[in-house]
MILUM-852662 format. One record per residue (C-alpha): residue in one letter; x, y, z. Coordinates in Angstrom, 1 decimal, always signed. Layout:
BEGIN
+---------+--------+--------+--------+
: residuo :      X :      Y :      Z :
+---------+--------+--------+--------+
:       a :      X :      Y :      Z :
...
+---------+--------+--------+--------+
//
This chain:
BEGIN
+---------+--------+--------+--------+
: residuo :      X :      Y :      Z :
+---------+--------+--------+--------+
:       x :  +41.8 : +144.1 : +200.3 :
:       x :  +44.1 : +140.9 : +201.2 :
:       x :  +47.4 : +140.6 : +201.7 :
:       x :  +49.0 : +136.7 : +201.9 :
:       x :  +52.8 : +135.7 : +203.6 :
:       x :  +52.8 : +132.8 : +201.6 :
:       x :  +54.8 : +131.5 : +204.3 :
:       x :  +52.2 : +131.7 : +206.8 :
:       x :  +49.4 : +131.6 : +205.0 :
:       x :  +49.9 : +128.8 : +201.8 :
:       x :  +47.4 : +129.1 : +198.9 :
:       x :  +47.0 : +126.1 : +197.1 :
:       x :  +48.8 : +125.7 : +193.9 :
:       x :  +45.2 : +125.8 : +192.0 :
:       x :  +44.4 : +128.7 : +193.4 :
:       x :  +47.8 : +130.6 : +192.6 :
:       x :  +47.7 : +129.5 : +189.2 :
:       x :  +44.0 : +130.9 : +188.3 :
:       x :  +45.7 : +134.1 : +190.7 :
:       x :  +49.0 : +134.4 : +188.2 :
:       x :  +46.9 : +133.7 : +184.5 :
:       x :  +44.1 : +135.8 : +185.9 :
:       x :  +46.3 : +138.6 : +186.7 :
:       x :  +48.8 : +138.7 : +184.4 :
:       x :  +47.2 : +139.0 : +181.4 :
:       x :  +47.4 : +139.4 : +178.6 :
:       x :  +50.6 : +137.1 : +177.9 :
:       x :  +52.0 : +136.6 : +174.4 :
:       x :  +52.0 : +133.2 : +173.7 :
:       x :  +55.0 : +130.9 : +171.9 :
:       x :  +53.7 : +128.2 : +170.1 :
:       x :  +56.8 : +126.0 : +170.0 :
:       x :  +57.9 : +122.9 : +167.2 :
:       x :  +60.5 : +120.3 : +169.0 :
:       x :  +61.7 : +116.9 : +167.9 :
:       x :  +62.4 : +114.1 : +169.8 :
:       x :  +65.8 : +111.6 : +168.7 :
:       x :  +63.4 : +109.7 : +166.6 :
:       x :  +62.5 : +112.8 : +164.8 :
:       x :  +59.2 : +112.8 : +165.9 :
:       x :  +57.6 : +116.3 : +165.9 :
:       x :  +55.6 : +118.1 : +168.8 :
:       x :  +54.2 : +121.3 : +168.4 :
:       x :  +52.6 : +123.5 : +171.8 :
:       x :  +51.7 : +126.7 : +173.0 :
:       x :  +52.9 : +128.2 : +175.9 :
:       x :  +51.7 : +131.6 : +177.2 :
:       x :  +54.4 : +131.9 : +180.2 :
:       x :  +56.8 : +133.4 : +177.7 :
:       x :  +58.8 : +136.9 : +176.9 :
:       x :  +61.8 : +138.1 : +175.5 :
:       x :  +64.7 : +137.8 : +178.1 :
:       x :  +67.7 : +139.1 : +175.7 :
:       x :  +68.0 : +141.2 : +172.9 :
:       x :  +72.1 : +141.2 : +172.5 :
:       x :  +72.2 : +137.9 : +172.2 :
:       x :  +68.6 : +137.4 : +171.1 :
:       x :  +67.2 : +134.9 : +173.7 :
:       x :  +63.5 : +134.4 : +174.2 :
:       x :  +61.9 : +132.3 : +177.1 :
:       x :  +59.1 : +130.4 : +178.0 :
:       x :  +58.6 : +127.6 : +180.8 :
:       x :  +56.3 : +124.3 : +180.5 :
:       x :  +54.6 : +123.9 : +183.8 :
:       x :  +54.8 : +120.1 : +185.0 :
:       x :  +51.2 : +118.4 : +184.9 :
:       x :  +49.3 : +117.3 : +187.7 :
:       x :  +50.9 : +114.6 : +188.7 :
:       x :  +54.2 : +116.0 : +188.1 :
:       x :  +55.5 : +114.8 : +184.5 :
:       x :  +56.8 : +116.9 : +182.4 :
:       x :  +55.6 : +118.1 : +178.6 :
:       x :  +56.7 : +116.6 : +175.5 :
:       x :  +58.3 : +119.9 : +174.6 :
:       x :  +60.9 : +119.6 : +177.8 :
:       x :  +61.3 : +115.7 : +176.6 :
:       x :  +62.4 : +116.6 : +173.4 :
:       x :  +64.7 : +119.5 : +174.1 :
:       x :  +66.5 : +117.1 : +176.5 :
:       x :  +66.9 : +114.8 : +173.5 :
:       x :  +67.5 : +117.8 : +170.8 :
:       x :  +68.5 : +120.5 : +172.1 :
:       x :  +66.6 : +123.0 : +169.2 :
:       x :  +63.5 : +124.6 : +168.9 :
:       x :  +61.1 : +126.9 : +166.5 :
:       x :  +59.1 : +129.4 : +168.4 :
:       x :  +56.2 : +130.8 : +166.3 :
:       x :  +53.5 : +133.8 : +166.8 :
:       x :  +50.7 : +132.7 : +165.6 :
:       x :  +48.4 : +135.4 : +164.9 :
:       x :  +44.8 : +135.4 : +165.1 :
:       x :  +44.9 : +133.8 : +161.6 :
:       x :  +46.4 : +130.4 : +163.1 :
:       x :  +44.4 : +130.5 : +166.9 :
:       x :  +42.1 : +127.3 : +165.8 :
:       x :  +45.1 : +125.6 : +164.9 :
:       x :  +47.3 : +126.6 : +167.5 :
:       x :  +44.7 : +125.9 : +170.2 :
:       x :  +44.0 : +122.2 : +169.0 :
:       x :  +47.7 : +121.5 : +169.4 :
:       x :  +47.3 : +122.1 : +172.8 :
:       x :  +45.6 : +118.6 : +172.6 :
:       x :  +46.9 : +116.2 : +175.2 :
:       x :  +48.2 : +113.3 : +172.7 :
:       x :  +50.2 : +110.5 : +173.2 :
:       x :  +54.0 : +110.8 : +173.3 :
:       x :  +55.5 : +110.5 : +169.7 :
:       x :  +52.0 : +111.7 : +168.0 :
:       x :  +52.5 : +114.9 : +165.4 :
:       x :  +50.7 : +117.7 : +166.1 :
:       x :  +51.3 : +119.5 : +163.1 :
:       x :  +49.4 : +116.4 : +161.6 :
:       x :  +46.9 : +116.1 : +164.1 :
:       x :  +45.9 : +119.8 : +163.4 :
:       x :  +46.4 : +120.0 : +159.7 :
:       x :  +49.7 : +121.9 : +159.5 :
:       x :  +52.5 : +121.7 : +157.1 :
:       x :  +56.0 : +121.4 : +158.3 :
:       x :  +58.8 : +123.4 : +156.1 :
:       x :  +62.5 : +123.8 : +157.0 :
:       x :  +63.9 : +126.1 : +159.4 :
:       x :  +67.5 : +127.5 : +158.1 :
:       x :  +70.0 : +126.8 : +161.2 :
:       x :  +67.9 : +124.1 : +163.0 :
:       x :  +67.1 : +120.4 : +162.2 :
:       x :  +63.6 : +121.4 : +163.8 :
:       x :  +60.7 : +122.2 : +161.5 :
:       x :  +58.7 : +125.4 : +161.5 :
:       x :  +54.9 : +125.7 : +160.6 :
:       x :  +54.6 : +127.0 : +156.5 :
:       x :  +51.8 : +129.5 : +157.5 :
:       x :  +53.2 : +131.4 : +160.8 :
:       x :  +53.7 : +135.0 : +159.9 :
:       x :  +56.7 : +135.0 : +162.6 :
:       x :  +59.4 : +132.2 : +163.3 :
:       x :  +62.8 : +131.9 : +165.6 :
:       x :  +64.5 : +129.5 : +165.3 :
:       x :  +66.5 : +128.6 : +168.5 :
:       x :  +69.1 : +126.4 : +170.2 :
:       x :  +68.3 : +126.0 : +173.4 :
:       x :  +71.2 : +127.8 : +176.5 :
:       x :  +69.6 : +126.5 : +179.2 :
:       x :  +66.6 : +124.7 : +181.1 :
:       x :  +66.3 : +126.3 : +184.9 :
:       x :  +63.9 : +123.9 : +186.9 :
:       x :  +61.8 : +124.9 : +189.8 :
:       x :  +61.3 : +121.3 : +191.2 :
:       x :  +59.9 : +118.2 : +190.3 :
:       x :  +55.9 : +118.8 : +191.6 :
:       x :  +53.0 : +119.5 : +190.3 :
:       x :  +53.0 : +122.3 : +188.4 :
:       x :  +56.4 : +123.2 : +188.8 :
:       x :  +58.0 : +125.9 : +186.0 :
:       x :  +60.6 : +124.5 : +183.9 :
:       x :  +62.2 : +127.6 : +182.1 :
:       x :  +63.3 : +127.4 : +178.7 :
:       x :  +66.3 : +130.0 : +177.7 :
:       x :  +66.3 : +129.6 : +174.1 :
:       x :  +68.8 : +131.5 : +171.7 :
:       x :  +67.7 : +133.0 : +168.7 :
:       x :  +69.9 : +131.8 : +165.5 :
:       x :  +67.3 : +132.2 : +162.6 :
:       x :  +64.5 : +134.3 : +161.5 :
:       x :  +61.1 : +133.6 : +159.6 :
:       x :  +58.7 : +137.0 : +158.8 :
:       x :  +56.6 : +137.6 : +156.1 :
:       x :  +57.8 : +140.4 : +154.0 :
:       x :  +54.1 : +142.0 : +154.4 :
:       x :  +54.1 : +142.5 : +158.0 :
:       x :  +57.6 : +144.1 : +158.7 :
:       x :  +59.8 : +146.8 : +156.6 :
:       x :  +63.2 : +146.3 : +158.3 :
:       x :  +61.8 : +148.7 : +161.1 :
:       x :  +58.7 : +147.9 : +162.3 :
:       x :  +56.2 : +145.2 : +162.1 :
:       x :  +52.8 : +145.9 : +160.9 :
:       x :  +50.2 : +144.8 : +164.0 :
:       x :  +46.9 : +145.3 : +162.2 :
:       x :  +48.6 : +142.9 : +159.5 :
:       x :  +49.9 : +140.3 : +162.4 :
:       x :  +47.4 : +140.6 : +164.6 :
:       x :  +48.9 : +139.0 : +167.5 :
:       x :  +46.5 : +137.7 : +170.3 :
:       x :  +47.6 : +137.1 : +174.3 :
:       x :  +46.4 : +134.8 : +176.5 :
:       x :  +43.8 : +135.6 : +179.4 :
:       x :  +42.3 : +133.2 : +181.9 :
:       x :  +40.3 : +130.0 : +181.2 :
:       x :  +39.4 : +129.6 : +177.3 :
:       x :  +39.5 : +133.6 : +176.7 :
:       x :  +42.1 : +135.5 : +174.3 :
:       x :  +42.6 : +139.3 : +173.8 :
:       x :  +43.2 : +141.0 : +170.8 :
:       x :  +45.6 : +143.7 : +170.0 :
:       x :  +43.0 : +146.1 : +168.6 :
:       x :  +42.2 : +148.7 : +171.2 :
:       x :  +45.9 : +150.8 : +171.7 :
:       x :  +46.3 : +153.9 : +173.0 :
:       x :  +50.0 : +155.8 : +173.0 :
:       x :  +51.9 : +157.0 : +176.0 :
:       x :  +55.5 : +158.6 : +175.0 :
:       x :  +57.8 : +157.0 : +177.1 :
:       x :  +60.4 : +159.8 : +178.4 :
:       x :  +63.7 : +159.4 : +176.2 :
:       x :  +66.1 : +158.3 : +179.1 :
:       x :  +63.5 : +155.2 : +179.9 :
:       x :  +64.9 : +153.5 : +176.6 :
:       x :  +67.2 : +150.6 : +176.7 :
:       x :  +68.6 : +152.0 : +173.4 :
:       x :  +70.8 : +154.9 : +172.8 :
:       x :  +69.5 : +157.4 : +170.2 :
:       x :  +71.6 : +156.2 : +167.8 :
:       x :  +70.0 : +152.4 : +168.6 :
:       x :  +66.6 : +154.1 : +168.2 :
:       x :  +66.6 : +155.5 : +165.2 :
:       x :  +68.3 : +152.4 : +163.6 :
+---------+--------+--------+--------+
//
């Protein structure tokens, strides 16, 4: 067993990174449509990403800087329009998600690059992908930068203003998981699926909800 004072003892930002992914795992992943002022389109996944708010809906999900300390297109673009789409992909879209995690040049469209098609978001100029079972689209609150090196977080608070689902998956209540089959991100080049569940009832005054809430 080791313990580290970070303080005393500095790891190397490589080696906290492969520590974090490795760890905490498996992360949902937002693949995420922005446009620059041009209109130009960018599409990325980025597993560092939750839901932050329910009340107002707000999801989040932070861009690290690269390796020499510049930032994605995504942050570029949301600088320029302040809007985004964040999708779950599914299993059904991993090959195409994961090739627009392609390094391309600035201004080069990743929904083209992977074979996508674009379709409208309602409430957004920014468009969404036409086969992602799930969609938000979002105006961004807020970007909460940790610093200007390598691999520093940039957090994105985005607010949710529109919904895409596919009729099949949800019922007004709950959303179908074997239909969606969402994925998470591990470590490296390996994904989980959601396949192997098991149930633990969580004790009634644990909820964030009131009854009432709950059984709405």
């Amino acid at each position: 067993m080791s313990d580290y004072l970070l303080e005393e003892h500095p790891l190397s930002p490589g080696k906290v990174y492969r520590l974090l992914s490795g760890s905490i795992c498996p992360r949902p992943i937002a693949w995420v449509s922005t446009l620059d002022a041009a209109g130009n389109a960018n599409l990325a996944p980025f597993s560092f990403f939750n839901v932050v708010s329910v009340n107002p809906p707000v999801l989040g999900f932070s861009p690290l800087l690269d390796g020499d300390g510049h930032p994605k297109d995504t942050i570029r673009n949301l600088a320029e329009v302040p809007e985004c789409v964040v999708h779950i992909s599914g299993e059904g879209l991993v090959n195409e998600m994961n090739a627009t995690s392609a390094g391309l040049e600035h201004g080069d469209d990743e929904f083209v690059h992977a074979g996508l098609e674009k379709v409208a978001m309602p409430g957004v100029s920014v468009p969404r992908v036409a086969g992602a079972p799930v969609a938000f689209g979002c105006r961004l609150r807020e970007i909460v930068r940790f610093g200007d090196q390598p691999l520093a977080g940039n957090l994105v608070l985005a607010e949710v203003v529109s919904i895409h689902v596919d009729d099949a998956l949800w019922d007004g209540r709950h959303v179908d998981a074997e239909g969606l089959r969402p994925i998470g991100r591990m470590a490296g080049n390996d994904y989980a699926r959601c396949t192997d569940l098991f149930e633990v009832e969580r004790p009634a005054s644990g909820s964030a909800m009131s009854a009432q809430q709950r059984g709405g």
